[in-house]
Backbone bond lengths (Angstrom), bond angles and torsions (degrees), N, CA, C in turn:
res aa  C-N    CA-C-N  psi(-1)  N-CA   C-N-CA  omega(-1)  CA-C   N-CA-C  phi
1 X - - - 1.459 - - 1.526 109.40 -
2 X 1.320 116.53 138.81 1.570 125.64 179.49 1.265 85.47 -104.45
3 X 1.696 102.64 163.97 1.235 140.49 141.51 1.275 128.51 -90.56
4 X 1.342 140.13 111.45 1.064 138.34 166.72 1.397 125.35 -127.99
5 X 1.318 97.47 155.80 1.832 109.63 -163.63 1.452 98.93 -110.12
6 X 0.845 124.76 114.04 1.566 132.98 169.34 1.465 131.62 -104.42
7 X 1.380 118.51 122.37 1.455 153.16 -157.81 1.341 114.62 -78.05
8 X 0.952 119.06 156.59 1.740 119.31 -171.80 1.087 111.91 -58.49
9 X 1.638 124.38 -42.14 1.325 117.84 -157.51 1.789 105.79 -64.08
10 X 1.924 107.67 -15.80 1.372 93.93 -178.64 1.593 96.10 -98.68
11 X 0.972 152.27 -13.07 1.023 137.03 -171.63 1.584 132.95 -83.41
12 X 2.144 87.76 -11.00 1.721 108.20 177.85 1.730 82.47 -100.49
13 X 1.226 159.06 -26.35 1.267 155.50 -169.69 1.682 93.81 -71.36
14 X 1.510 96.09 -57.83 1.607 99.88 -158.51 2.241 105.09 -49.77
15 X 1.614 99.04 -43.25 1.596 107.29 170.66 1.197 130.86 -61.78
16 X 1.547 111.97 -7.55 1.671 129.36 -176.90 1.874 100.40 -117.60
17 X 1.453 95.08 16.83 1.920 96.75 -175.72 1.162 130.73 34.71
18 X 1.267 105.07 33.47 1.415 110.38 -167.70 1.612 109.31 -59.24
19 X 1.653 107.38 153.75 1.533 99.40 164.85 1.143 150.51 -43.85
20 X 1.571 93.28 -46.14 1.443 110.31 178.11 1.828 131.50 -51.18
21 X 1.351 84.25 -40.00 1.388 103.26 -174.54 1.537 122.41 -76.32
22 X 1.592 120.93 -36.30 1.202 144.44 133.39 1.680 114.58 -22.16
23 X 1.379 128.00 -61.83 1.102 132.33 176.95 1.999 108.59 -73.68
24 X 0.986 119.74 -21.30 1.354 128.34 173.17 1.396 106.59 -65.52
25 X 1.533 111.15 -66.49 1.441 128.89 -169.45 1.909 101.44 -60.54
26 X 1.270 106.70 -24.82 1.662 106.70 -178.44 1.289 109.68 -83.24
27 X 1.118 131.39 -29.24 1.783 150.16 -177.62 1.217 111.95 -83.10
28 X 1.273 115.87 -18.81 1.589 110.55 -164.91 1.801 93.74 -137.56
29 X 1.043 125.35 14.19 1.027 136.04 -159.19 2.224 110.25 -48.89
30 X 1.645 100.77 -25.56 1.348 112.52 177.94 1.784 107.86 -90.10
31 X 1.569 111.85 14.12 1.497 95.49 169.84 1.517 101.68 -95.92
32 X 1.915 81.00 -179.03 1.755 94.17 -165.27 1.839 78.70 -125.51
33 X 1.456 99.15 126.22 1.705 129.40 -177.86 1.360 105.79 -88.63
34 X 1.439 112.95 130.70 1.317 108.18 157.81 1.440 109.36 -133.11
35 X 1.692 131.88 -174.84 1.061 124.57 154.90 1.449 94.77 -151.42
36 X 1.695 90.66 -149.07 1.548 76.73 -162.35 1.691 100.11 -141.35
37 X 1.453 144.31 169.85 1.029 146.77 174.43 1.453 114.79 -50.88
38 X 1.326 119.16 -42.51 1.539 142.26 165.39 1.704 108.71 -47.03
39 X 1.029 110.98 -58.25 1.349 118.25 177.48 1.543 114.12 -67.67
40 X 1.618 113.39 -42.92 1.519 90.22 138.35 1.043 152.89 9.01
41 X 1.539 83.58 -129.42 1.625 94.02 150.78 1.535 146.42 -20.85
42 X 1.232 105.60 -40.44 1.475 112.81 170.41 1.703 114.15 -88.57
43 X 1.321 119.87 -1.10 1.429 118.59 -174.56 1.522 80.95 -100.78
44 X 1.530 152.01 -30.44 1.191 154.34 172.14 1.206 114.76 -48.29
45 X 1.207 108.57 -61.94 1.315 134.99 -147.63 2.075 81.92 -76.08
46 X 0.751 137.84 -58.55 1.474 146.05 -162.66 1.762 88.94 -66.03
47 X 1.147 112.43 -42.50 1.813 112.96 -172.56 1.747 101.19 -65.52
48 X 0.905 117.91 -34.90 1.565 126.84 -161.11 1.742 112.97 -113.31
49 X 1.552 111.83 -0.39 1.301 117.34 143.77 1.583 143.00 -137.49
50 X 1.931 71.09 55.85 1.726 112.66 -176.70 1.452 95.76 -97.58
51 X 1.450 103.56 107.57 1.666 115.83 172.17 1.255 100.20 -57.28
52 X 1.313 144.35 -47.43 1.437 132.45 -136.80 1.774 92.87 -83.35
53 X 1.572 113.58 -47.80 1.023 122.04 -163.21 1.807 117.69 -61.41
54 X 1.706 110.40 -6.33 1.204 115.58 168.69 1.320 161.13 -18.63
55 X 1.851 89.08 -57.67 1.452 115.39 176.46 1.144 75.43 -106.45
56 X 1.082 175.86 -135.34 1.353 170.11 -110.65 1.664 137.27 -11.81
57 X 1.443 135.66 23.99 1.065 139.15 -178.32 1.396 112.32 -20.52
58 X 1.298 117.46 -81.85 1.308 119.54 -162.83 1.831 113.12 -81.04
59 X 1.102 121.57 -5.31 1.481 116.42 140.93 1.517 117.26 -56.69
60 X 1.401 115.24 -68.26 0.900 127.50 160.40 1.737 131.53 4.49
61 X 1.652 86.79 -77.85 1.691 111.62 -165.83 2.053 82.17 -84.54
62 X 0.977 151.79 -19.66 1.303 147.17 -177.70 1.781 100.25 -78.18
63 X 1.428 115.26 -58.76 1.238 116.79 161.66 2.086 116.02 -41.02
64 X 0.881 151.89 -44.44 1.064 162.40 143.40 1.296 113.20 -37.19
65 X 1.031 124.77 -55.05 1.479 119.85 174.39 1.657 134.15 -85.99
66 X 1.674 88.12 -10.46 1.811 110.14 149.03 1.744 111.44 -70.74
67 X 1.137 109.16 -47.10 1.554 122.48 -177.92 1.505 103.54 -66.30
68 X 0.957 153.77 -43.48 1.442 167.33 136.89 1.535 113.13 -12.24
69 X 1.399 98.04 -74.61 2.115 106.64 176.05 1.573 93.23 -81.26
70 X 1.411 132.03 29.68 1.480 112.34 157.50 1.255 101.57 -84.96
71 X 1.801 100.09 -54.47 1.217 129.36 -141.98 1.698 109.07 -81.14
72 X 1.312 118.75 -16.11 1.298 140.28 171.68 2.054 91.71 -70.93
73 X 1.068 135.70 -42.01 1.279 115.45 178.02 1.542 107.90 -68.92
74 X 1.033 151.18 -7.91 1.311 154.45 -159.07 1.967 115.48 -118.37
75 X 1.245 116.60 112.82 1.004 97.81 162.44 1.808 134.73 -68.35
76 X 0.900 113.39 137.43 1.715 127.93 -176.10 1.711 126.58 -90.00
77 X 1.335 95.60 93.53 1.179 107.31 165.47 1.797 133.22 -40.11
78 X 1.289 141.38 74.78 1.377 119.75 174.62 1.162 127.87 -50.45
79 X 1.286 128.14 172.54 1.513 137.77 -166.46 2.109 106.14 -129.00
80 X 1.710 90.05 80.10 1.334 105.75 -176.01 2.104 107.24 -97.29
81 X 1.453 90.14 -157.50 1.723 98.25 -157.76 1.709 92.08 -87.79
82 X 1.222 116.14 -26.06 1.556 129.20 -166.53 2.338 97.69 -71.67
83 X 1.478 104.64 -54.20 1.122 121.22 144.43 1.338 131.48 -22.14
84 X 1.920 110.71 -85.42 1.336 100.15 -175.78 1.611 119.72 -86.63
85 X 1.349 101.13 23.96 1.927 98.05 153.04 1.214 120.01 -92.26
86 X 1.525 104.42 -39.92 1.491 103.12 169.54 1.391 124.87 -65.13
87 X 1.497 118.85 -24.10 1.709 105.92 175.48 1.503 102.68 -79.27
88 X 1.759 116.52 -28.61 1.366 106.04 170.01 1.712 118.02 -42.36
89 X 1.081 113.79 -57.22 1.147 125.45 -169.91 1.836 114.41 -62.57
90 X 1.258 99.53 -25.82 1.598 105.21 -168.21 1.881 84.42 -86.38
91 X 1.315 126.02 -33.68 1.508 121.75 -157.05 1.703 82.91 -80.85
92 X 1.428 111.21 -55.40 1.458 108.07 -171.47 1.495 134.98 -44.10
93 X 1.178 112.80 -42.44 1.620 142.62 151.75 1.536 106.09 -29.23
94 X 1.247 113.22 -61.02 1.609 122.53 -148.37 1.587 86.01 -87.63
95 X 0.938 123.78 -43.51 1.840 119.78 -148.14 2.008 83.37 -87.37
96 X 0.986 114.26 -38.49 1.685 109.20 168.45 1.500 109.55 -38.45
97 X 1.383 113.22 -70.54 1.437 144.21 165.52 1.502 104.62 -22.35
98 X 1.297 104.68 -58.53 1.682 106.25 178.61 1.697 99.67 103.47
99 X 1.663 103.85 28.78 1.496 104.21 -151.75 1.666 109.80 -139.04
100 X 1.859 94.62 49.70 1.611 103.25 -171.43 1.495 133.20 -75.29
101 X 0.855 100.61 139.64 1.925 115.12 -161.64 1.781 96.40 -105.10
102 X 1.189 119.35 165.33 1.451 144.17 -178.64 1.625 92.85 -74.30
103 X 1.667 102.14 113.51 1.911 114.82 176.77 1.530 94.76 -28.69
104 X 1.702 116.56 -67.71 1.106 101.06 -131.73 1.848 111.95 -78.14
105 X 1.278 96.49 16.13 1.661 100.17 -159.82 1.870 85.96 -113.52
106 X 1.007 135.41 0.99 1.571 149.94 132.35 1.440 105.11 -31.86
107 X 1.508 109.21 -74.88 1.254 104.27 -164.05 0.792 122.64 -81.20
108 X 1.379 136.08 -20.78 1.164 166.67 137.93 1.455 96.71 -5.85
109 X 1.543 114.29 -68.26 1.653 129.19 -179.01 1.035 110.59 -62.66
110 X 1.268 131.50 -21.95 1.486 140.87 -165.03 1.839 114.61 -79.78
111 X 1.350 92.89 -71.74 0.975 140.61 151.61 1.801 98.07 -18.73
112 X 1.539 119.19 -81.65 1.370 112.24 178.32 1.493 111.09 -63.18
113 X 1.648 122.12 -32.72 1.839 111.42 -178.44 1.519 99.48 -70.97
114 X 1.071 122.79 -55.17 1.631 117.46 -160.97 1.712 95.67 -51.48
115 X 1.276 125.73 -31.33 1.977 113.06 -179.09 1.431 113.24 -99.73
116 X 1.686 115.08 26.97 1.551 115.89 -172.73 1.403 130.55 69.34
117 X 1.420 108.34 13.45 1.649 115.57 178.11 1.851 108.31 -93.27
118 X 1.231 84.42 132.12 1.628 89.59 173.37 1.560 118.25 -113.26
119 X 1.001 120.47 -17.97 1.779 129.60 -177.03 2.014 97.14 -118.06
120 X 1.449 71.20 142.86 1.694 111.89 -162.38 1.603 101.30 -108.79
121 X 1.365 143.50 122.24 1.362 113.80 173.35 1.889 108.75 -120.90
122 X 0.972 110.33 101.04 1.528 130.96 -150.53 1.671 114.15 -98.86
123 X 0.883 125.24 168.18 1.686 127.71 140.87 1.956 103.62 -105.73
124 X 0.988 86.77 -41.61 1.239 81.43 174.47 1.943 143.79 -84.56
125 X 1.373 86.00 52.32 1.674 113.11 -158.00 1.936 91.30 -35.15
126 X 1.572 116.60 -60.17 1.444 97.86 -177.60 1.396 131.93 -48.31
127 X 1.633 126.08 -46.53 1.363 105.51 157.20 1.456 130.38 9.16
128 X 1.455 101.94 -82.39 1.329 135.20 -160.50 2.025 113.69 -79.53
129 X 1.015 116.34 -54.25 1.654 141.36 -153.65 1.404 106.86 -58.38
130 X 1.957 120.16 -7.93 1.114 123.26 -167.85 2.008 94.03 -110.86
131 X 1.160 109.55 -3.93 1.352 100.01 176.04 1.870 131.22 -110.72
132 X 1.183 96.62 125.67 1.674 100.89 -153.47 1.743 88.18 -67.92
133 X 1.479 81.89 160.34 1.408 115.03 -158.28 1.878 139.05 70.47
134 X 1.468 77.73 16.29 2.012 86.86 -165.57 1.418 88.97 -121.41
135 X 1.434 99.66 139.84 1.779 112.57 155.63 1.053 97.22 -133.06
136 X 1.568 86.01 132.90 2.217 122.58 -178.29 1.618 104.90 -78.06
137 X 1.044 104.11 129.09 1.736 107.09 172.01 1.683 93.14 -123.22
138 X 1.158 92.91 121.35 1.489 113.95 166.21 1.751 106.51 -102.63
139 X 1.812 99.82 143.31 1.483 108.17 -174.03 1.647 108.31 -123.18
């Protein structure tokens, strides 16, 4: 059994049912999922600067409560002190390097080393692929 930490791009796929992700979740069906508070946030943050969804309340609040019973299958990473040294350290590394990545996909990395996760399962494998100790699973 793996552990894997999974990234927004699957968690806004997984809410748009996409295929792909469906066939992932059937193949791998004996891993243990996590994500993270960060990823959260950023699957939020995309719900709530959804123009269409504007005039829209009760789309809206239905969207949210799809996002809710996703996110209830997934265990949830918090964003503690053990955490933000390690994304320090993962941001610190890279910007030495001359080799800067998107903050929030730092902590993101952090976030999975500080709880023993090493695989990421992404669309967006570059994000991630420049920071030691992580392997990118693309779906």
């Amino acid at each position: 059994m793996k552990i894997i930490l999974v990234d927004t791009t699957f968690l806004i796929d997984a809410l748009r049912k996409k295929e792909e992700v469906k066939k992932f979740l059937l193949k791998n069906s004996s891993e243990t999922l996590f994500t993270t508070e960060i990823n959260v946030f950023e699957t939020y943050l995309g719900l709530f600067a959804n123009k269409s969804l504007e005039k829209k309340p009760s789309l809206l609040e239905a969207r949210k409560i799809h996002l809710e019973v996703l996110l209830s299958k997934f265990q949830i990473l918090p964003f503690k002190r053990k955490s933000a040294i390690e994304s320090a350290k993962v941001l610190g590394n890279l910007i030495r390097k001359g080799q800067k990545i998107e903050f929030r996909d730092g902590l993101i990395a952090g976030i999975a080393i500080s709880n023993g996760i090493n695989k990421i399962l992404t669309k967006n494998t570059e994000h991630f692929i420049r920071i030691e100790n992580i392997e990118t699973i693309s779906y």
